[in-house]
C-alpha positions in Angstrom: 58.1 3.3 -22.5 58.7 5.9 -20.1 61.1 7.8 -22.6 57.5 7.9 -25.0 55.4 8.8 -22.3 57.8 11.9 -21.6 57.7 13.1 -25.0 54.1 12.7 -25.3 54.2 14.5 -22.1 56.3 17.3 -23.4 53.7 17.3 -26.8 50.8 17.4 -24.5 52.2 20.8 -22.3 53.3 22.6 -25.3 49.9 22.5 -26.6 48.3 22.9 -23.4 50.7 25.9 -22.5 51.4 27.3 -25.8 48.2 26.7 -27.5 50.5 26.4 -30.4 52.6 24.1 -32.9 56.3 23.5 -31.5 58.7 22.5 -34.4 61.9 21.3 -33.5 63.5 24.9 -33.8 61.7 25.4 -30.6 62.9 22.6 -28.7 66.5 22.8 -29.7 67.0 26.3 -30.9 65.7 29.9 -30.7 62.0 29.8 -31.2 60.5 32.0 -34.3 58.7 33.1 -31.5 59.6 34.7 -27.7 55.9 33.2 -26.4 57.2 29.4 -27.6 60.3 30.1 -25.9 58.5 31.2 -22.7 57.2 28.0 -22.4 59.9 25.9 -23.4 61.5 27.1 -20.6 59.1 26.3 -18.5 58.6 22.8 -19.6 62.1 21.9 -19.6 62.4 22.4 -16.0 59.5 20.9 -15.3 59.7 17.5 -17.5 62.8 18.0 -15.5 61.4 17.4 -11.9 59.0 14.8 -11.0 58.5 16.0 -7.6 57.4 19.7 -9.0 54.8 18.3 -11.8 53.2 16.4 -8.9 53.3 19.6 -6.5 51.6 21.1 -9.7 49.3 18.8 -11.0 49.3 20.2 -14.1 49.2 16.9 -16.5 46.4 14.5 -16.7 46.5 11.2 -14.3 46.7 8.9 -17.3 50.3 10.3 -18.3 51.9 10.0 -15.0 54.8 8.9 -16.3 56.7 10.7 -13.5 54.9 9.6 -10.3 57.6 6.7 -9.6 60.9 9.2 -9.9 62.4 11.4 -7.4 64.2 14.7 -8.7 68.0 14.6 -9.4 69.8 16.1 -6.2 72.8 15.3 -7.1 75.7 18.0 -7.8 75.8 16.9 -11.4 72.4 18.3 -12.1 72.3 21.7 -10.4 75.5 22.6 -12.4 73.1 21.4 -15.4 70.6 23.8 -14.5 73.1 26.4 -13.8 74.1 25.8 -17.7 70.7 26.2 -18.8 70.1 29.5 -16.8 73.6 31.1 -18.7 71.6 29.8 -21.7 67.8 30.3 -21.3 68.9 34.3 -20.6 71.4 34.4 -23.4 68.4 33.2 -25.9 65.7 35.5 -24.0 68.5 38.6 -24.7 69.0 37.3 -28.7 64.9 38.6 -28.8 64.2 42.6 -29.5 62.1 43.9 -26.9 61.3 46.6 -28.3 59.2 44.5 -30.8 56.9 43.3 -28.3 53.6 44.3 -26.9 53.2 45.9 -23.5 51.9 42.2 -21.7 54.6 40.4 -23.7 57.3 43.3 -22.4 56.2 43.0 -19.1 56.7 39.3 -19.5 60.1 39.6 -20.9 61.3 41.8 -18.1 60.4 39.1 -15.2 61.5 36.8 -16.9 65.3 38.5 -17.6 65.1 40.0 -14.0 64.5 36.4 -12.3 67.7 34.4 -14.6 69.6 37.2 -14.3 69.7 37.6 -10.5 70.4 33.9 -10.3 73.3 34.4 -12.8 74.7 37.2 -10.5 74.8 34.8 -7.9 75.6 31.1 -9.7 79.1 31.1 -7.5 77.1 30.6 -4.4 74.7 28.1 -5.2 76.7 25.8 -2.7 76.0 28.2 0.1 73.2 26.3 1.4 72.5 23.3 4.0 70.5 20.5 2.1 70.2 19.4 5.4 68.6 22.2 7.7 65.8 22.0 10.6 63.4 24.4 8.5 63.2 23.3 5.4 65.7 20.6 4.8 65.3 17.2 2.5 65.3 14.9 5.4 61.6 17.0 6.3 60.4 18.2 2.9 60.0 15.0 1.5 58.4 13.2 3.8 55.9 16.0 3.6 55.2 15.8 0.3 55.1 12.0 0.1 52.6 12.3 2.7 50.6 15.5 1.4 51.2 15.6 -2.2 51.9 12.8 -3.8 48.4 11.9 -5.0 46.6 8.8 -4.0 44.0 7.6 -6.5 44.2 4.5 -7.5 46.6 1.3 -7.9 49.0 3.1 -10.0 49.5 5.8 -7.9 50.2 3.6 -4.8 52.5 1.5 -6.7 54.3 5.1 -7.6 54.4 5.8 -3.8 56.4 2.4 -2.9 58.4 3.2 -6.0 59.2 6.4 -4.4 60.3 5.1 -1.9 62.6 2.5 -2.7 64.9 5.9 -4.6 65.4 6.8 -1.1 69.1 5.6 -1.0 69.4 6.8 -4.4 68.4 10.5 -3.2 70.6 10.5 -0.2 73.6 9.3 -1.8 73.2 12.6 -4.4 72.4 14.8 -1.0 75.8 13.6 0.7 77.7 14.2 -2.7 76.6 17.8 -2.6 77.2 17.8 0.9 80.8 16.6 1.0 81.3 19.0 -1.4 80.6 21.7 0.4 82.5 20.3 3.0 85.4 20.4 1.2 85.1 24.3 0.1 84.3 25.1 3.5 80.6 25.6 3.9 79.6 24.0 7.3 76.5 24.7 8.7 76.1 26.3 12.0 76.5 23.6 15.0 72.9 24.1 15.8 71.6 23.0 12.5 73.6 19.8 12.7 72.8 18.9 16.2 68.8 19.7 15.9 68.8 17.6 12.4 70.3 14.7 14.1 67.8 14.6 16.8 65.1 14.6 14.2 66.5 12.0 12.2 67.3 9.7 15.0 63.6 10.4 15.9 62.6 9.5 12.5 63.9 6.3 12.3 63.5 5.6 16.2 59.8 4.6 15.0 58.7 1.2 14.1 57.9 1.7 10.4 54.6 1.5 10.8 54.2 4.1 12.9 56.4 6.9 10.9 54.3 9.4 8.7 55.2 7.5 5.3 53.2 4.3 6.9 50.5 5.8 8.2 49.7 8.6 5.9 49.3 6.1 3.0 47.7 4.0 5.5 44.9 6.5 6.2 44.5 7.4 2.8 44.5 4.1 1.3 41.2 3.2 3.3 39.4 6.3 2.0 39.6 4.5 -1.5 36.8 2.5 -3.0 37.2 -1.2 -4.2 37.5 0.4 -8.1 40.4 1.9 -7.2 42.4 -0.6 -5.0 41.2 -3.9 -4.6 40.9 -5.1 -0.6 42.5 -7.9 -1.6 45.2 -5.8 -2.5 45.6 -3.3 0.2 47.3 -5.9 3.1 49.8 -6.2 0.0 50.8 -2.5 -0.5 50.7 -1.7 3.0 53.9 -4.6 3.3 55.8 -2.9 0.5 55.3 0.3 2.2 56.6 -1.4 5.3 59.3 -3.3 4.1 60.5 0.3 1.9 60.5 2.0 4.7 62.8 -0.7 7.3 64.5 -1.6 4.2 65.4 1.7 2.1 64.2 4.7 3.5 65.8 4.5 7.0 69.2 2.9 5.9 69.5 6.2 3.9 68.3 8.3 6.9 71.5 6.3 8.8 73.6 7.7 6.6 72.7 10.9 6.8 73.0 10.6 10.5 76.6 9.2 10.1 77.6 11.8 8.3 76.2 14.7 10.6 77.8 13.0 13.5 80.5 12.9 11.9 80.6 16.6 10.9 79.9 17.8 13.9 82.8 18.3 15.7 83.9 20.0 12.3 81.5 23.0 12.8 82.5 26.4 14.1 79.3 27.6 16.3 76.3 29.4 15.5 77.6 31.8 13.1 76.1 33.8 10.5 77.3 33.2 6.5 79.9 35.9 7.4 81.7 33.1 8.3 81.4 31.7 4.6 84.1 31.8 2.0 82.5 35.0 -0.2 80.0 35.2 2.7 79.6 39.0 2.6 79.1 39.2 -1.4 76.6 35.8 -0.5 74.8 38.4 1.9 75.0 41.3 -0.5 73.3 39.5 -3.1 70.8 37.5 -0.9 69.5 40.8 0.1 69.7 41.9 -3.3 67.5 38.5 -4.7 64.8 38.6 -1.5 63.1 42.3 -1.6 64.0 42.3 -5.7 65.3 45.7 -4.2 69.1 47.6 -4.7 69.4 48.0 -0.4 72.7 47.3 1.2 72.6 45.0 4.6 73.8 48.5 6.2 70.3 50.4 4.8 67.9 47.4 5.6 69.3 47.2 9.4 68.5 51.2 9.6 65.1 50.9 8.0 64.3 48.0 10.6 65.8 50.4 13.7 62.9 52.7 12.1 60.3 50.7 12.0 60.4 48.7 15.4 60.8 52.5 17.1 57.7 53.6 15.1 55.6 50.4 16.4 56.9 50.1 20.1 54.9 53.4 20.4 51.7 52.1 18.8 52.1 48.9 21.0 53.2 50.7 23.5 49.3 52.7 23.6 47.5 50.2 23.3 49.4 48.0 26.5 49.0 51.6 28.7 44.9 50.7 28.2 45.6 47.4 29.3 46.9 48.4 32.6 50.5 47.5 31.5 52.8 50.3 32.3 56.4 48.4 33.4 59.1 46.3 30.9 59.9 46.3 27.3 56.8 45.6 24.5 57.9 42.2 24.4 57.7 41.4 28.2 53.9 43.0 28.4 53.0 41.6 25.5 53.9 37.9 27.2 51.9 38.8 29.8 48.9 39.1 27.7 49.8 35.9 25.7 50.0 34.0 28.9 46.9 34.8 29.9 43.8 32.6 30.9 41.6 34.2 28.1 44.1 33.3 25.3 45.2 30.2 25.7 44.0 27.2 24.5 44.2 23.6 26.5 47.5 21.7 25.3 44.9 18.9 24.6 43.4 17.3 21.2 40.3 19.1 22.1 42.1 22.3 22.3 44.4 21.8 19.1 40.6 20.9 17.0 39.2 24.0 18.4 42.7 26.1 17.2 41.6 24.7 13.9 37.9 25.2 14.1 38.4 29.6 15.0 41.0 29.6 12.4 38.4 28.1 9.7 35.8 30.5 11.2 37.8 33.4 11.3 39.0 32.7 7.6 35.1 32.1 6.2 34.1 35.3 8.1 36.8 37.6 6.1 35.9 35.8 2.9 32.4 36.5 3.0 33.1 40.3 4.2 35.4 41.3 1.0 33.4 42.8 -1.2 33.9 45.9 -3.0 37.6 45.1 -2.1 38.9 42.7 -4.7 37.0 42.1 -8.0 39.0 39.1 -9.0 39.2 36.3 -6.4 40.6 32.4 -6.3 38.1 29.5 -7.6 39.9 27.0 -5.2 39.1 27.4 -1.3 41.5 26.8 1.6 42.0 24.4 4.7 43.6 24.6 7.7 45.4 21.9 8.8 47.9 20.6 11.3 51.8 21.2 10.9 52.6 17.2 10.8 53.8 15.8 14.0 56.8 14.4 13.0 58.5 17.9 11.7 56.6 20.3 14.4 59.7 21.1 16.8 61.6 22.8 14.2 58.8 24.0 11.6 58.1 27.8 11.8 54.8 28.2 13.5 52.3 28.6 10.3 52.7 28.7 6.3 50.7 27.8 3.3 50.5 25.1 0.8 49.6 26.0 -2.3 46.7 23.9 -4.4 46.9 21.9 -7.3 46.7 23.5 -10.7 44.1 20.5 -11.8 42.4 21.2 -8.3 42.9 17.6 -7.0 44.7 20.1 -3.5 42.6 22.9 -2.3 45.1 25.8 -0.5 46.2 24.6 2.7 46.9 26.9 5.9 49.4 25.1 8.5 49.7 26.0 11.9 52.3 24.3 14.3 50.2 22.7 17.1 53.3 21.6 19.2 52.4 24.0 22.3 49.2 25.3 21.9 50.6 28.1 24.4 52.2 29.6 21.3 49.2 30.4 19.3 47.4 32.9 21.7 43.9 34.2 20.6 44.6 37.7 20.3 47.0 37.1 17.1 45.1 34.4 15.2 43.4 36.8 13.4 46.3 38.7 11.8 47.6 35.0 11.2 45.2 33.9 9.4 44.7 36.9 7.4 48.1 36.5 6.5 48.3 32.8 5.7 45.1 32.5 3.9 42.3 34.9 2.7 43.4 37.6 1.7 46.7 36.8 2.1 48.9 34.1 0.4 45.8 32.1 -0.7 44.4 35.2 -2.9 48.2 35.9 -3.8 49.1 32.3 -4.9 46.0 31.0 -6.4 45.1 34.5 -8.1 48.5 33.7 -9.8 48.3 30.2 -10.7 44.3 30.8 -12.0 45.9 34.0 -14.2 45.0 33.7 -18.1 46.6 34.5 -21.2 50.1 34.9 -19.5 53.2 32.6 -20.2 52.9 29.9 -17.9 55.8 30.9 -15.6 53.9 33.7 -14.8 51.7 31.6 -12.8 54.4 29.9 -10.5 57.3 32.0 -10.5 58.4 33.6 -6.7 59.1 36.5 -6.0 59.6 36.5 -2.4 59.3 40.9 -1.4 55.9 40.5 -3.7 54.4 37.6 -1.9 55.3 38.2 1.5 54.9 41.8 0.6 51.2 41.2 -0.3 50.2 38.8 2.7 51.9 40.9 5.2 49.8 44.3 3.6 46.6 42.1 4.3 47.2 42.0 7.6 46.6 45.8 7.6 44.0 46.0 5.2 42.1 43.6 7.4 42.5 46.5 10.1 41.4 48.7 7.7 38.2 47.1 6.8 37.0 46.5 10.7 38.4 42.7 11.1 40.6 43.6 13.9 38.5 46.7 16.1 38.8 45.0 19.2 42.5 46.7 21.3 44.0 43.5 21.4 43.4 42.1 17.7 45.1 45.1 17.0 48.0 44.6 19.0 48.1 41.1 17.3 48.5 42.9 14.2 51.1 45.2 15.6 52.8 42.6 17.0 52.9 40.5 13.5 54.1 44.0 12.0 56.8 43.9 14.7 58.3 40.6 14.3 58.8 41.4 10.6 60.5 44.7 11.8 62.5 43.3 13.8 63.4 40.8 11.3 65.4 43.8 9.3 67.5 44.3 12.5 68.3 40.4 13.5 69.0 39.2 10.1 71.3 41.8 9.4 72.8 41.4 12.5 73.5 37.7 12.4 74.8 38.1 8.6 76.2 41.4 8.1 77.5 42.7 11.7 78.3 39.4 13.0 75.6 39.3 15.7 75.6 36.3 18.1 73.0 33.9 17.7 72.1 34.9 21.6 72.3 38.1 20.8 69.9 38.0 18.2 67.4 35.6 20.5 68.0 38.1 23.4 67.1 41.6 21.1 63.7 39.8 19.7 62.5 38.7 22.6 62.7 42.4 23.8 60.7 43.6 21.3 58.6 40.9 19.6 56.8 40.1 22.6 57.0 36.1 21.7 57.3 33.1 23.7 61.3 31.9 23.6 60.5 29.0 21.9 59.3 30.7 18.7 61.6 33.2 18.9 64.6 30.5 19.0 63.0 29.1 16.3 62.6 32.6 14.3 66.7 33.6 15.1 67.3 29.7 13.4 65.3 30.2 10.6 67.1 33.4 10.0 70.6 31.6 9.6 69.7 29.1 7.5 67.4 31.3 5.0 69.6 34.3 5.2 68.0 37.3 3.5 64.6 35.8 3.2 63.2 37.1 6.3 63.9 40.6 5.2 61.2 40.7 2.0 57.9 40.8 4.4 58.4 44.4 5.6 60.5 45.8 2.5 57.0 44.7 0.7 54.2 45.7 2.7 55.8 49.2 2.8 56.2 49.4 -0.6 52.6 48.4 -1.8 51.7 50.9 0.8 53.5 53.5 -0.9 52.3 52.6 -3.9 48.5 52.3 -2.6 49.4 55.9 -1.1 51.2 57.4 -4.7 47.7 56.5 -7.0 45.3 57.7 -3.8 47.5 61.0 -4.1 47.7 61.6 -8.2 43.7 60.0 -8.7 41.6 61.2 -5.5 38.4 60.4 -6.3 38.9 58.1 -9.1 41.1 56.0 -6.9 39.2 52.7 -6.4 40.7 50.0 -3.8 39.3 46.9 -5.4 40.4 47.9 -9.0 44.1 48.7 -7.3 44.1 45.1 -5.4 42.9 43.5 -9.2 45.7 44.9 -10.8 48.7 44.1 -8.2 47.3 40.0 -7.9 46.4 39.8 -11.6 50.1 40.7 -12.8 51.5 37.7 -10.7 54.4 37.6 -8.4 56.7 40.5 -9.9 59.9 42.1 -8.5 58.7 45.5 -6.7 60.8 47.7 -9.2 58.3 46.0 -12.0 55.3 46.3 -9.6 56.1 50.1 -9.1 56.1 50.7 -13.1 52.8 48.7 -13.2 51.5 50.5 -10.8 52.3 54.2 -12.1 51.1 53.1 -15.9 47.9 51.7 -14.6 47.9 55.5 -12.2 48.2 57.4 -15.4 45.5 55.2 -17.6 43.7 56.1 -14.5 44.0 60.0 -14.6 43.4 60.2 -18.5 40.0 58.3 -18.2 
């Protein structure tokens, strides 16, 4: 039955995504034509991965034929999907591009540049730690059992105890990947290994009916009406949730904790992928993939050097008027942050109100954009609490993005652990960045995009997107959001941390920084409290490049924004500029700068 449901499933997105016919020379062959293949891609990897077509929502409730599967973790498969990259570009190149229109070109070209940077770095696709404290399995899919798998009616809640009972089946795939990385010698830094274990061990520490996979489905269970789940039936689900979690999600938690036990007195410190087999080309080409750029590590750490030394001395002003003459930025920043007037009380009554100025501050930008952007989202944002049980090692805010079928709105976390870390004078820039106009206007601008292939609606590219949010942060300057001294020096401090991102991360990966030393240089010049900056320097070596994309983007839309203001004067118009950079999607910044200089010369010939 299910092997019927997935091919009416795979009927049902062709003609929902290519609004066309597909014979069996598109499934199996080359296409007749490149838009089919666009989108045979696309469906492939998503028929492909149960847990991304429920992050999506794209196919109607009645053919959730996927709701009850996990993805394949296992080594077998990503050396599948590395096949089908080799093969998916091979097919795209077999196409003449010059036979296409401009939009089709365009698509063509993202397309070829996003498999062709992952075929340049296919050997390292074991250079990773499945298991990390920022991002790992052992936290993501908790999270999305709890926040995205939907919860709607019988079916769905049998899906989620279904889910759950593939638990073991996940983990043994994760510790076959793992052991073979093992074996080549790609051990994570001691740190990850020891903070993972004390979250796991925390995990399963909890009775099971206190652990987030209880009482998540607990909570939203109740908020369903008698159609949907029977009260006679609730008492019964609630037991299988129970007895899935005591009986197959924490034995597989155990043996990940066995095995990290086990490999720790294996690892060799808190060391940078230097210390990788192939770790330099790794680096090299994870610079390469993150700003979509052709900079060396060597270029990136100069660019940062720049950059801080330019904003110490607009920080720098603005501390002088606070009375704040003696230290390094980051020392008089702390004092400010430890202030009386921006903190918040480390009490539920002070974590609600975090979340109540965040939601005002976001509603007051949204109203205030007009004349700005043109085209903006149909789906709104929340803000929400980072959950509990993943809040010591989560980075202190990101975004969730909605549901295509708008079943999600666009959710802005923010990590509520201290409420000393979120100090008043840099929510602002925060949530400019997070949400409006930042990722939520980025993302959901992308997904809502018409007439596009649909990979053009979910495809990252990570210099673009960080890029974009991180330039909002300045255009909310711009526009008045920030007038007051110290909003300001939120935003410079925001502008900072990315700066100094450039230094650290190529000084833990490419000149072999310490992970103190790292801690110890940010601190002087972020002006953070140490627990988000330890958290920052351990994001950096487990996501090694990423970091780097925030500030290589912002300054190159604002050298773009600064090129058409230069060659259109008059005729240069701010919200048409913003239309066009969110309305191509998430592209590579060499892309973005020839869409940018075409649109610049339609411009000048009007």
């Amino acid at each position: 039955m299910k092997t019927l449901f997935k091919f009416i499933a795979w009927a049902l997105l062709a003609v929902l995504l290519a609004a066309t016919g597909l014979g069996l020379h598109t499934a199996y062959g080359k296409p007749l034509k490149i838009g089919w293949f666009y989108e045979r891609v696309f469906i492939e990897y998503a028929l492909d991965d149960p847990e991304l077509l429920t992050s999506l929502g794209m196919l109607p409730p009645w053919l959730n034929w996927y709701g009850d599967e996990l993805s394949d973790r296992s080594p077998a498969q990503a050396r599948a999907m590395q096949a089908k990259l080799r093969e998916d570009l091979a097919t795209l190149r077999d196409y003449d591009r010059g036979d296409l229109d401009p939009g089709s070109q365009l698509s063509y070209d993202i397309l070829e540049y996003f498999l062709a940077i992952q075929q340049d770095g296919e050997r390292f696709y074991q250079h990773n730690y499945p298991l990390n404290q920022l991002f790992g399995v052992q936290s993501e899919l908790p999270s999305f059992m709890a926040a995205q798998h939907g919860l709607r009616s019988r079916g769905d809640a049998d899906d989620y105890v279904a889910r759950l009972r593939q638990f073991p089946v996940m983990a043994e795939q994760v510790l076959a990947g793992l052991h073979e990385r093992e074996q080549a010698g790609i051990l994570p830094p001691t740190f990850v290994v020891e903070k993972v274990l004390a979250e796991m061990r925390a995990f399963i520490g909890a009775a099971p009916t206190d652990n987030i996979l209880y009482t998540s489905f607990d909570e939203r269970l109740a908020k369903l009406d008698a159609d949907a789940v029977a009260p006679d039936e609730r008492e019964d689900l609630l037991k299988q949730v129970r007895s899935a979690v005591a009986g197959q999600v924490y034995p597989a938690y155990q043996r990940f904790i066995d095995y990290y036990a086990g490999l720790l007195p294996k690892t060799r410190g808190n060391h940078g992928v230097w210390a990788l087999p192939e770790g330099e080309a790794f680096y090299a080409w994870s610079v390469r993939m993150h700003t979509s750029t052709d900079m060396t590590p060597a270029q990136v750490h100069q660019l940062g050097l720049d950059e801080v030394a330019r904003l110490e001395a607009e920080m720098d002003a603005i501390l002088v008027g606070e009375g704040l003459v003696e230290g390094s930025i980051g020392e008089r920043v702390q004092q400010i942050a430890t202030r009386p007037d921006q903190l918040y009380p480390d009490t539920d009554e002070g974590r609600a109100a975090i979340i109540a100025d965040f939601t005002a501050i976001i509603e007051e930008i949204d109203a205030g954009l007009d004349g700005v952007f043109n085209v903006r989202p149909r789906q709104g944002v929340e803000v929400e609490r980072v959950p509990e049980f993943r809040e010591k090692t989560a980075p202190g805010a990101y975004y969730q993005p909605p549901a295509f079928d708008g079943s999600r709105p666009g959710k802005f976390f923010i990590n509520l652990r201290n409420t000393a870390e979120v100090a008043r004078f840099g929510m602002r820039t925060l949530a400019y960045h997070e949400a409006i106009p930042g990722h939520h206007f980025q993302t959901t601008i992308q997904q809502e995009l018409t007439g596009v292939p649909t990979f053009r609606k979910v495809l990252p590219f990570t210099a673009f997107s960080e890029g974009w949010a991180l330039y909002t942060e300045q255009l909310a300057w711009e526009l008045g959001f920030q007038d007051e001294p110290l909003d300001n020096l939120g935003r410079l401090q925001g502008e900072m941390m990315r700066a100094v991102r450039l230094v650290v991360d190529t000084g833990l990966h490419d000149k072999r920084w310490t992970r103190e030393q790292a801690i110890a240089y940010m601190l002087e010049k972020a002006g953070m409290p140490e627990t988000d900056v330890v958290a920052e320097i351990e994001r950096y070596l487990v996501m090694p490049g990423q970091a780097l994309a925030y500030k290589v983007g912002m300054n190159r839309i604002l050298a773009l924004r600064e090129r058409a203001k230069t060659r259109l004067g008059d005729r240069f118009d701010l919200a048409a500029f913003h239309d066009l950079l969110l309305t191509g999607g998430d592209l590579p910044l060499s892309l973005l700068e020839q869409r940018v200089d075409a649109w610049i010369k339609a411009q000048a010939g009007k």
